[in-house]
VMD Tcl script that draws the C-alpha trace (Angstrom):
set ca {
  {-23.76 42.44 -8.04}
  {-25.93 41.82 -5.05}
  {-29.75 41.85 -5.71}
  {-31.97 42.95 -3.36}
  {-35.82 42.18 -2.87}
  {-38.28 40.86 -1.13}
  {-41.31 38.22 -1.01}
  {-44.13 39.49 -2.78}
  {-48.08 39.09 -2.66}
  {-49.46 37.61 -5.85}
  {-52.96 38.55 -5.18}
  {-54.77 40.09 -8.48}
  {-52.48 38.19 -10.72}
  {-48.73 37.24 -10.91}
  {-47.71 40.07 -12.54}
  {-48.71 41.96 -9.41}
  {-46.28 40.55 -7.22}
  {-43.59 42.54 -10.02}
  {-45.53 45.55 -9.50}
  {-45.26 45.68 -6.24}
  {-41.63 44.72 -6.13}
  {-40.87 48.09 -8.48}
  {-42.68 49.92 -6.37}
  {-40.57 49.12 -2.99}
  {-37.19 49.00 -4.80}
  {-36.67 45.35 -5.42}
  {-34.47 43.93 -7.49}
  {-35.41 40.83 -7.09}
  {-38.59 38.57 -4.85}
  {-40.12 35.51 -4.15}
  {-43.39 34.62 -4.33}
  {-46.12 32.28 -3.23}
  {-47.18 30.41 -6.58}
  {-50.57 29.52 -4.68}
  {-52.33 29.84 -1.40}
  {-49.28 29.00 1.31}
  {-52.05 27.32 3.51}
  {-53.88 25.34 1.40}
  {-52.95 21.69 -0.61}
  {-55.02 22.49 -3.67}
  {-55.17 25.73 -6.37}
  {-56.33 25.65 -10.19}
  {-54.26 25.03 -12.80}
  {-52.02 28.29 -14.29}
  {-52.74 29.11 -17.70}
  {-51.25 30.02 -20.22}
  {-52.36 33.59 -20.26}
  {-51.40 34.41 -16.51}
  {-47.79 32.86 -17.05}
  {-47.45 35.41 -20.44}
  {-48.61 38.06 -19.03}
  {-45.90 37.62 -15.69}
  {-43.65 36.57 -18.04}
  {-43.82 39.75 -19.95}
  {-44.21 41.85 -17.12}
  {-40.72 40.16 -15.52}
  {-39.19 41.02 -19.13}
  {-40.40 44.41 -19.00}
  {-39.25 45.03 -15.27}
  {-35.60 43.71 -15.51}
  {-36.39 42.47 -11.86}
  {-34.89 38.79 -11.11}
  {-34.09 36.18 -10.93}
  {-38.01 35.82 -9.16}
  {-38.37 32.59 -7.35}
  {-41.42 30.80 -5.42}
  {-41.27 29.77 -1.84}
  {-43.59 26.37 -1.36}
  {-46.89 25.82 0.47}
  {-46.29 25.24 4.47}
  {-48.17 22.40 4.30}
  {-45.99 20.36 2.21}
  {-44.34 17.87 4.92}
  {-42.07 15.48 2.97}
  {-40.06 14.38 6.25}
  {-43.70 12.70 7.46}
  {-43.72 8.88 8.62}
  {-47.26 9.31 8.22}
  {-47.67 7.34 4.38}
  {-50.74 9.55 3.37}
  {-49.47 12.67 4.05}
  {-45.75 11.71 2.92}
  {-47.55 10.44 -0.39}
  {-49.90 13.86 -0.50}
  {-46.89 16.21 0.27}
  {-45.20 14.51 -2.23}
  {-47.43 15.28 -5.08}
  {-47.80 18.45 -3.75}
  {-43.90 19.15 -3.88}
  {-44.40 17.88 -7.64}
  {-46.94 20.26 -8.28}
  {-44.85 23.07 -7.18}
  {-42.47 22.28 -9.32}
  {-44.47 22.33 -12.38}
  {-45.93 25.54 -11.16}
  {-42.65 26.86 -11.18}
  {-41.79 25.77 -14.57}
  {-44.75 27.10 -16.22}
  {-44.13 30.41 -14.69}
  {-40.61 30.20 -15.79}
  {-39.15 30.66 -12.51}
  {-35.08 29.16 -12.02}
  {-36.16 27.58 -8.53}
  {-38.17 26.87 -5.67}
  {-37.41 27.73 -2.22}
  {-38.52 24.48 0.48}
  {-38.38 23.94 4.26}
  {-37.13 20.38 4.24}
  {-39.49 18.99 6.79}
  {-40.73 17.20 10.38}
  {-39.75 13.90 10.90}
  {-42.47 13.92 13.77}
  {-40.69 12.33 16.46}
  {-39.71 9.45 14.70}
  {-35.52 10.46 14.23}
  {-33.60 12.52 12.20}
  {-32.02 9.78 10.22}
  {-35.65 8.26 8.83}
  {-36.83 11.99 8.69}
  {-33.85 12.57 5.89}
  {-34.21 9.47 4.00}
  {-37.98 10.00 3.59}
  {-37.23 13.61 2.31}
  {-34.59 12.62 0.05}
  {-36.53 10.19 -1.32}
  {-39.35 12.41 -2.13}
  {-37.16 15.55 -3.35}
  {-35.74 12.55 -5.63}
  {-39.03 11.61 -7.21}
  {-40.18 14.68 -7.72}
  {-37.08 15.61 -9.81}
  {-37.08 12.18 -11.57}
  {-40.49 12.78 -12.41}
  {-40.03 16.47 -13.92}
  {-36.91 15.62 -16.28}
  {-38.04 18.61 -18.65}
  {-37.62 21.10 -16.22}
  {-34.73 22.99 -14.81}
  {-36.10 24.07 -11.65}
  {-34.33 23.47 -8.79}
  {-35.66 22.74 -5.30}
  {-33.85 24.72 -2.25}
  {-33.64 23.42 0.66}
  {-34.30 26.05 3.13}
  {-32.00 26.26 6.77}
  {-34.54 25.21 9.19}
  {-34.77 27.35 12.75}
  {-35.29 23.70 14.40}
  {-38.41 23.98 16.48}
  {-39.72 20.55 17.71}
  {-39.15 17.47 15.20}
  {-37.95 20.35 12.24}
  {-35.12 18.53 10.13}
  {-32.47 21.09 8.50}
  {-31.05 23.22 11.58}
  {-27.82 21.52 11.26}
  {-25.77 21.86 8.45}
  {-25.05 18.25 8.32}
  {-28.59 17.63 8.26}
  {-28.50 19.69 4.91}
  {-25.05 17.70 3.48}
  {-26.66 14.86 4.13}
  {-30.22 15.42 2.03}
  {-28.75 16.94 -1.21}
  {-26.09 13.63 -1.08}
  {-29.35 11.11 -0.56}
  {-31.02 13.35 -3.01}
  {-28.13 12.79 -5.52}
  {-29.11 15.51 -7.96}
  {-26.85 18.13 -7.72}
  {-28.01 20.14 -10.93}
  {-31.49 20.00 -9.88}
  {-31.18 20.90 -5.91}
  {-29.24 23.71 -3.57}
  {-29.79 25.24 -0.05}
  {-31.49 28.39 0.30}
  {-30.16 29.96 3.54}
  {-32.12 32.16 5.87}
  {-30.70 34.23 8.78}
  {-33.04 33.79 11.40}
  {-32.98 30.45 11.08}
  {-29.29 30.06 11.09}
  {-28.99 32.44 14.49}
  {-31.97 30.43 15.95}
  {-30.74 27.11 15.07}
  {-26.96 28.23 17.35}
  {-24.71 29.16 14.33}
  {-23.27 32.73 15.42}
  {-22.97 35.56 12.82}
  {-23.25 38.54 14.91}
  {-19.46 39.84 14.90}
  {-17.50 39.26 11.82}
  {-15.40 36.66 13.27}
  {-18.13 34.65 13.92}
  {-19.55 34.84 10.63}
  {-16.31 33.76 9.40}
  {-16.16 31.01 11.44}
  {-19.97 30.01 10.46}
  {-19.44 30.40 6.83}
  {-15.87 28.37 7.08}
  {-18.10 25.56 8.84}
  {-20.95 25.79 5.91}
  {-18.36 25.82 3.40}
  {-16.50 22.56 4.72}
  {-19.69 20.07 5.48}
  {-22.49 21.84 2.94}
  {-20.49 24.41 -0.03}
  {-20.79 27.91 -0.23}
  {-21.80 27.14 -3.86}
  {-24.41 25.21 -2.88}
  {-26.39 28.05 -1.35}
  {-28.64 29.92 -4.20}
  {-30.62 32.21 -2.25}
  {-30.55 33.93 1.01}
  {-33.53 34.79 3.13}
  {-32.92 38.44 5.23}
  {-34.17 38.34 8.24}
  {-33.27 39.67 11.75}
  {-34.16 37.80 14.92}
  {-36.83 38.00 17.97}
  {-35.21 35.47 20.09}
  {-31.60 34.79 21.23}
  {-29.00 32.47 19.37}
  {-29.80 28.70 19.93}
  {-33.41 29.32 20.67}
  {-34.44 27.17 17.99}
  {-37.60 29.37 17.41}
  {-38.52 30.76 13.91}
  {-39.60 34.95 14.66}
  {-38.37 37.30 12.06}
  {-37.39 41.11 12.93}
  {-36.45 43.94 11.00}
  {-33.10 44.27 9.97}
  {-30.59 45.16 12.80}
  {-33.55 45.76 15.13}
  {-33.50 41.98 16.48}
  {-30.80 39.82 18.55}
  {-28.52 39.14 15.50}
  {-28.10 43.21 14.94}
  {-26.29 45.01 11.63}
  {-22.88 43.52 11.42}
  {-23.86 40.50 10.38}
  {-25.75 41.65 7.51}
  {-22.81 43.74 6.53}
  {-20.59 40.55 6.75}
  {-23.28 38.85 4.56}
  {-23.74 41.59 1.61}
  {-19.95 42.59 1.28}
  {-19.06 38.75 1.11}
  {-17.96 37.98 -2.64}
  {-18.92 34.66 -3.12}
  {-22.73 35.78 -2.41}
  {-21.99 38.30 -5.30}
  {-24.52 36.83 -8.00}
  {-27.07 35.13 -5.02}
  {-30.58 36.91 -4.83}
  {-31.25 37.87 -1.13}
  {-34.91 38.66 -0.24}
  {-36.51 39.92 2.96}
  {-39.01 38.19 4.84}
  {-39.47 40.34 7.87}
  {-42.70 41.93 9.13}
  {-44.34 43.93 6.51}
  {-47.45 46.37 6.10}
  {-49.93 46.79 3.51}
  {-48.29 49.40 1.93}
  {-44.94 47.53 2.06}
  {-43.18 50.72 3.49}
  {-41.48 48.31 6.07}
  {-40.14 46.41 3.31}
  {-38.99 49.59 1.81}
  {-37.25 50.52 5.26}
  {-35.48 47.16 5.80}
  {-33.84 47.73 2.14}
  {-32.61 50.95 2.79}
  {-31.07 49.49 5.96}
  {-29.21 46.84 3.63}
  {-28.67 49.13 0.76}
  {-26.32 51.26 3.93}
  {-24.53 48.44 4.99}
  {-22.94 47.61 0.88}
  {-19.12 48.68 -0.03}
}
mol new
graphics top color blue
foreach p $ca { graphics top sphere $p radius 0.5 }
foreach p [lrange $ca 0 end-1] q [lrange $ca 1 end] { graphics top cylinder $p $q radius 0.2 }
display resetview
């Protein structure tokens, strides 16, 4: 069964973020596990991971998964930011595991002008470390569909085959894919023969299987624009049929899919845009 949600402020405590995701309808959400814009955040203790752990328990919402910090640029030739994003990749995974969350969801990187090739093996070898270096935890790290603005790595889906095989840890990494992204970056969804035709393509070079989370997200800008604006659902240039494709597709059956369109305080925008998906099952 399909399971809905969307990404959810942590602010007040972590069991806030499942709070709020009951109170809009989700079934499922991603979180922040720290401040998205900033390298550094205390340790978690062991009291705020029980008492999210309990309140997930108590909730039945899930599987809840964390998005990483936007700082985090693994793809750098730059050494002391590669090295710093690196650690910081690390720490997200072991934020992750004390929360007791399945996987993390990460935008692969920039390779800053320098070429796609070194940009992947730089990111590969960090996503590698990292994993090597948490061997008692099970969380995975997604790599997210990139839109492909400037030096972005990840817009292609070869670009994607080609970091999971350099990562070579298949139990321990997947894609996450996000619609937006996919539109902006020139793959077509937006009739149901092109999503066929998309999907075929992502099957053959990536695997369906591989994917493990979707992102929902309409878009502001035209197909191939390579530029990363999120709209509401069926109110941007990709439009409705592509999220019916998308939710009615079996092999996404047991895949969480979480919104990251424009939202309000009150999250009553979130609570539109899953009413709008909710329409569009079988």
């Amino acid at each position: 069964m399909i399971r809905l949600g969307a990404h959810m402020s942590i602010a007040g405590g972590y069991e806030k973020s499942v709070e709020r995701g009951l109170s809009v309808g989700c079934e499922t959400i991603q979180i922040f596990s720290k401040s998205n814009n900033q390298w550094d955040a205390p340790p978690i203790t062991e009291e705020q991971a029980e008492r999210f752990k309990q309140a997930v328990a108590q909730s039945g919402v899930g599987p809840i998964f964390a998005h990483t910090a936007y700082l985090i640029n693994v793809g750098s030739p730059e050494k002391a930011v590669w090295t710093r994003s690196r650690s910081a990749l690390k720490t997200e995974v072991e934020r992750a595991t004390a929360l007791g969350l399945p996987f993390i969801v990460h935008h692969p990187g920039s390779h800053k002008e320098t070429g796609e090739a070194e940009g992947i093996k730089r990111i590969a070898e960090a996503a590698r470390w990292v994993i090597d270096q948490t061997p008692k935890s099970k969380v995975k790290i997604l790599f997210e569909i990139a839109a492909g603005q400037g030096a972005c790595i990840g817009h292609r889906f070869e670009h994607l085959a080609e970091i999971l095989e350099k990562t070579g840890r298949p139990e321990r990494t997947g894609i996450c894919l996000d619609t937006c992204h996919l539109f902006a970056a020139g793959y077509d969804i937006r009739t149901e023969a092109a999503y066929k035709k998309t999907m075929a393509e992502l099957d053959r070079i990536v695997g369906i299987k591989r994917i493990q989370a979707v992102h929902l997200n309409d878009s502001k800008k035209e197909l191939g624009c390579r530029v990363d604006r999120h709209e509401h659902i069926g109110q941007g240039q990709i439009g409705l049929e592509a999220f019916r494709c998308l939710l009615n597709d079996k092999r996404f059956a047991n895949v969480p899919m979480v919104l990251e369109t424009p939202k309000d305080e009150e999250c009553t925008e979130d609570k539109m845009n899953l009413k709008v998906l909710r329409g569009l099952l079988n």
